[in-house]
C-alpha positions in Angstrom: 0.0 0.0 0.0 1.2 3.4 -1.0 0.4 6.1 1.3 0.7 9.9 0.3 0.9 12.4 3.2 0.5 15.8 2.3 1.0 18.5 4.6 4.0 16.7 6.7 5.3 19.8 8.6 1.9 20.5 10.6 1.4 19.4 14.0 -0.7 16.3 12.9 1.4 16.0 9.7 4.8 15.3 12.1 3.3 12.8 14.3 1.3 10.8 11.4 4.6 10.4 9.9 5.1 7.8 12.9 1.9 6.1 12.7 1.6 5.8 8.9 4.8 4.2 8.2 4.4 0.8 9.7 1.2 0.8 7.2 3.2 0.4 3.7 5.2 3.1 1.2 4.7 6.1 2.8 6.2 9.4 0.8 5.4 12.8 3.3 5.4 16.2 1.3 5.0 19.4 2.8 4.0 22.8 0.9 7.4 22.7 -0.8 6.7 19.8 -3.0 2.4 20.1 -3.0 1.3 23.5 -2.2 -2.4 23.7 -1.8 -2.4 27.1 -2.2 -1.9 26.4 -6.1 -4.4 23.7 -6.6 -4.1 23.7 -10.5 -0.3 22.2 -9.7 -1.7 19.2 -7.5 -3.1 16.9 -10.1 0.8 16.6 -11.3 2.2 15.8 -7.9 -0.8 13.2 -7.4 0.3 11.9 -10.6 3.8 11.6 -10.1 2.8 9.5 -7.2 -0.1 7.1 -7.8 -1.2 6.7 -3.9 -3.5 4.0 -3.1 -4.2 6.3 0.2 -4.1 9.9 0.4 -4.0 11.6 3.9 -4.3 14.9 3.5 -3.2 17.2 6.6 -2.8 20.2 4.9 -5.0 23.0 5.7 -5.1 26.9 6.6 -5.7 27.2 9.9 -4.8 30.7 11.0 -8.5 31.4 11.4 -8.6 35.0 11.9 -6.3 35.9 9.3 -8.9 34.1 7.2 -11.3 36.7 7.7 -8.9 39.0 5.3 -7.6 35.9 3.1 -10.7 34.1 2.6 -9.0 33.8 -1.0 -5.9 32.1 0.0 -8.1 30.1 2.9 -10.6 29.0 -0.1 -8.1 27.7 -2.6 -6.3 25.5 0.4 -9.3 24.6 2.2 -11.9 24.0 -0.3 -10.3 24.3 -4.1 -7.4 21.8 -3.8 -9.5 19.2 -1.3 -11.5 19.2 -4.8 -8.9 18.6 -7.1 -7.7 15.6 -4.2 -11.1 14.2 -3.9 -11.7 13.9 -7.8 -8.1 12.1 -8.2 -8.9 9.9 -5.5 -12.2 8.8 -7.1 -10.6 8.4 -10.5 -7.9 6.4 -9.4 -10.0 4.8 -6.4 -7.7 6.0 -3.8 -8.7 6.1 0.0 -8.5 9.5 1.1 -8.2 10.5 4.6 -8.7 14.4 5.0 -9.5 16.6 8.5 -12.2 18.8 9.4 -13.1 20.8 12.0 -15.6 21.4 14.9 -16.0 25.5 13.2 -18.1 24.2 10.3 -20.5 24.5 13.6 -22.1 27.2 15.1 -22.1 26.2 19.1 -25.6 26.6 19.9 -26.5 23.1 20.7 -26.7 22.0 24.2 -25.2 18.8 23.6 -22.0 17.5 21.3 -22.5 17.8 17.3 -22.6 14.5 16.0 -21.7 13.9 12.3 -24.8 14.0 10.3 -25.7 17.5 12.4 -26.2 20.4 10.3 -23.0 22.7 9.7 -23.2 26.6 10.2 -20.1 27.7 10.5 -19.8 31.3 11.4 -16.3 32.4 10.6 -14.9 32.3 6.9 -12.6 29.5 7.8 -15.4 27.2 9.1 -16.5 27.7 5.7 -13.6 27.5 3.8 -13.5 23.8 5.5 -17.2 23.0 5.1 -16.5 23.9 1.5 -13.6 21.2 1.4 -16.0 18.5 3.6 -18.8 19.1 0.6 -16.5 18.6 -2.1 -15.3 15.6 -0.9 -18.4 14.3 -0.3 -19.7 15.2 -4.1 -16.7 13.9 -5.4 -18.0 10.1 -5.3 -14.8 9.2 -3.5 -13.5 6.4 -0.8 -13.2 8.6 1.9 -12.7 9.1 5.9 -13.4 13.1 6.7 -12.4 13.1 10.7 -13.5 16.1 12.0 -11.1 17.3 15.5 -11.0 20.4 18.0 -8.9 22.2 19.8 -5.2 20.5 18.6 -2.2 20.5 20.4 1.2 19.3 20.3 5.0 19.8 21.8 5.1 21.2 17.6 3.8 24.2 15.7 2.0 27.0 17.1 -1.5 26.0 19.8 -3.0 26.6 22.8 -1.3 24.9 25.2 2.4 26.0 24.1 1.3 29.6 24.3 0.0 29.2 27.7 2.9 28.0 28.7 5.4 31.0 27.1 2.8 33.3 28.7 2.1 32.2 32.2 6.5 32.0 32.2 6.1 35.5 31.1 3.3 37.7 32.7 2.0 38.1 36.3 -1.6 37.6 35.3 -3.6 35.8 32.2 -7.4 36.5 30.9 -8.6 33.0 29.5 -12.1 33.0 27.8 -14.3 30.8 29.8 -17.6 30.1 27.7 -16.6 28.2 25.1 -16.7 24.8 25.7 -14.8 21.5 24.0 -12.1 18.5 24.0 -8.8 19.3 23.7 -7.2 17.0 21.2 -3.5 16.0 20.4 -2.1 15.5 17.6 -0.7 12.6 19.0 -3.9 10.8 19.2 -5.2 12.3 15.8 -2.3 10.3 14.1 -2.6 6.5 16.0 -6.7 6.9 15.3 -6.4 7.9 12.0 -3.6 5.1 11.3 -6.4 2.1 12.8 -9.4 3.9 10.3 -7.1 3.7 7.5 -6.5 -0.1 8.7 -9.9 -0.5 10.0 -11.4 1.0 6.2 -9.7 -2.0 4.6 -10.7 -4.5 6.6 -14.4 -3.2 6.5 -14.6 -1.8 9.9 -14.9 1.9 9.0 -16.7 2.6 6.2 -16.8 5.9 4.1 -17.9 8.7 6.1 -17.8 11.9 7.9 -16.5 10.6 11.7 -15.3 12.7 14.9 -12.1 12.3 15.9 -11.5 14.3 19.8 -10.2 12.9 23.1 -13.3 12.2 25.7 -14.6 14.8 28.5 -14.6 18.4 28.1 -13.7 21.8 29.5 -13.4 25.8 28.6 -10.3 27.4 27.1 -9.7 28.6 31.2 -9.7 24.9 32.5 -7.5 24.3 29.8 -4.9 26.6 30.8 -5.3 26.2 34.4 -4.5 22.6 34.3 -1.5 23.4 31.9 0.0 25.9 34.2 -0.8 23.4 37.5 1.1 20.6 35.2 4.0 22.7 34.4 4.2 24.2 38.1 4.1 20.5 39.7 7.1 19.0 37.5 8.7 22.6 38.6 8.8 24.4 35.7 9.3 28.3 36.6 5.3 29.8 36.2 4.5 33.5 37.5 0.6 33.1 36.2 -0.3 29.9 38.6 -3.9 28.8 38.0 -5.2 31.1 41.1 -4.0 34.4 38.6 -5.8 32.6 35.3 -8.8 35.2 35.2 -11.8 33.6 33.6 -13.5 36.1 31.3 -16.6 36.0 28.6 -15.9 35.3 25.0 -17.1 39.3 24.4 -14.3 40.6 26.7 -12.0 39.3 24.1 -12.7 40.3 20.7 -11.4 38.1 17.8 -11.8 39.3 13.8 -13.7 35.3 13.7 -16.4 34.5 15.1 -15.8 31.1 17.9 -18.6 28.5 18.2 -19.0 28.1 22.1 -20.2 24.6 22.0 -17.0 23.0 20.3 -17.7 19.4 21.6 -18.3 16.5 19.0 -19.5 13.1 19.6 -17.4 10.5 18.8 -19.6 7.4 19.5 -19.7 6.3 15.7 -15.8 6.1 15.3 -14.8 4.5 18.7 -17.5 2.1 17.6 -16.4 1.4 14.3 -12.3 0.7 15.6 -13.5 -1.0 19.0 -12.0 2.1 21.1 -12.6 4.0 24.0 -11.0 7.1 23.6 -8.6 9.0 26.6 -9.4 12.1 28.3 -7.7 15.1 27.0 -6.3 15.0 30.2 -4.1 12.1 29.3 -2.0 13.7 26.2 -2.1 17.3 27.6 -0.6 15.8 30.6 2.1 14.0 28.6 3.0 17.4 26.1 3.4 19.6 29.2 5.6 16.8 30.9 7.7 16.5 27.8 8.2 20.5 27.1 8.3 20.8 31.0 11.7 18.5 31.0 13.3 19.3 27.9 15.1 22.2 26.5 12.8 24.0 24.7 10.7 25.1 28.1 13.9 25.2 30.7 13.5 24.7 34.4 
């Protein structure tokens, strides 16, 4: 089995790299050799390949500067997912592509499950619906796992700027009204590696699926149990969790629009793969002990 990564620098790109490989061939390009933001030059590198799966974790994820670039966030998120969806059904390829809990619009009271209606309220939410309905119409093999709120030791996220910042500053105001699983990209990776297996053995069949660790909490409760990691394994923190201010989503004004419910039900993958999947409290605990004892986030 070939496998074609795309996107290999991201935070879920670097650690599927790990998972993927055991699986067969795997060739990893990042934006250098496939740059989604030129879809008319993917059908070549697809080409040049001839993958019998495509995972693609490529995407444009800086969701406020979306709101100025919904050009550059269209042709990423929505014009070259086409032009990867239509290959894959010409050539029947698998193809393994993420989503995201914006194509939402948080107002339910309980988690979005996968055949909810999407309203997403920010121009990146529907950059990536756009990709999600292309893929669909397509006619192609496919797993779409939609996530939330990822995190790694890699890239730019949450929980590594918590970290720099309560290090930094006295005092931190963390929005405490929007609501949803934090994720690694740790666990994004082994999943999606057992769907892909799982898809060929007939486990997991085509289909949109959500992908997030179990439980919940708010952006605050995320950060407070960062900073109370970090501080236990005696990392240096000035903002300890009793000077993590909790504050409304409207005392801190983004250029896009959050969806406050941000949770996802995940009953139809963990039931496909036979899984029970961790609290988030499992991998955040595991990041901030690994950037807590290593150089890049001294004692």
């Amino acid at each position: 089995m070939k496998i074609l990564l795309l996107g290999k620098t991201g935070q879920v790109g670097i650690e599927l790299q790990r998972t993927l490989l055991p699986l067969g061939e795997l060739i990893a390009l990042g934006r250098a050799e496939a740059d989604l933001a030129r879809p008319t030059t993917l059908l070549e590198v697809l080409e040049a390949h001839s993958p019998d799966v495509i995972v693609n974790a490529a995407a444009y994820t800086a969701v406020d500067k979306a709101e100025a670039n919904s050009e550059m966030a269209h042709a990423i998120n929505a014009e070259s997912v086409s032009v990867i969806a239509q290959y894959a059904r010409a050539r029947d390829a698998l193809l393994v592509h993420y989503s995201t809990d914006y194509v939402f619009d948080g107002a339910k009271a309980s988690p979005y499950e996968p055949a909810d209606t999407t309203n997403p309220l920010s121009v990146y939410g529907r950059t990536k619906r756009e990709g999600e309905e292309a893929i669909v119409a397509s006619g192609c093999r496919f797993l779409l796992l939609r996530t939330s709120w990822v995190f790694s030791a890699h890239g730019s996220n949450f929980l590594k700027t918590i970290l720099r910042l309560a290090k930094e500053r006295d005092e931190l105001n963390i929005v405490d009204d929007q609501y949803g699983a934090p994720t690694s990209a740790e666990l994004i990776a082994d999943v999606t590696a057992l769907a892909i297996t799982g898809h060929r053995q007939g486990l997991c069949n085509t289909g949109i699926y959500h992908l997030t660790a179990a439980g919940q909490t708010t952006w605050h409760g995320f950060a407070c149990h960062i900073v109370a990691r970090a501080a236990a394994n005696g990392a240096r923190i000035r903002a300890t969790p009793e000077l993590i201010r909790p504050i409304p989503t409207e005392a801190y004004p983004l250029p896009a629009r959050r969806p406050k419910n941000s949770r996802l039900g995940t009953s139809a993958l963990s039931d496909a793969l036979l899984l029970q999947f961790p609290d988030w409290t499992v991998h955040a605990n595991r990041t901030v002990d690994q950037m807590t004892t290593s150089m890049e986030y001294p004692l």
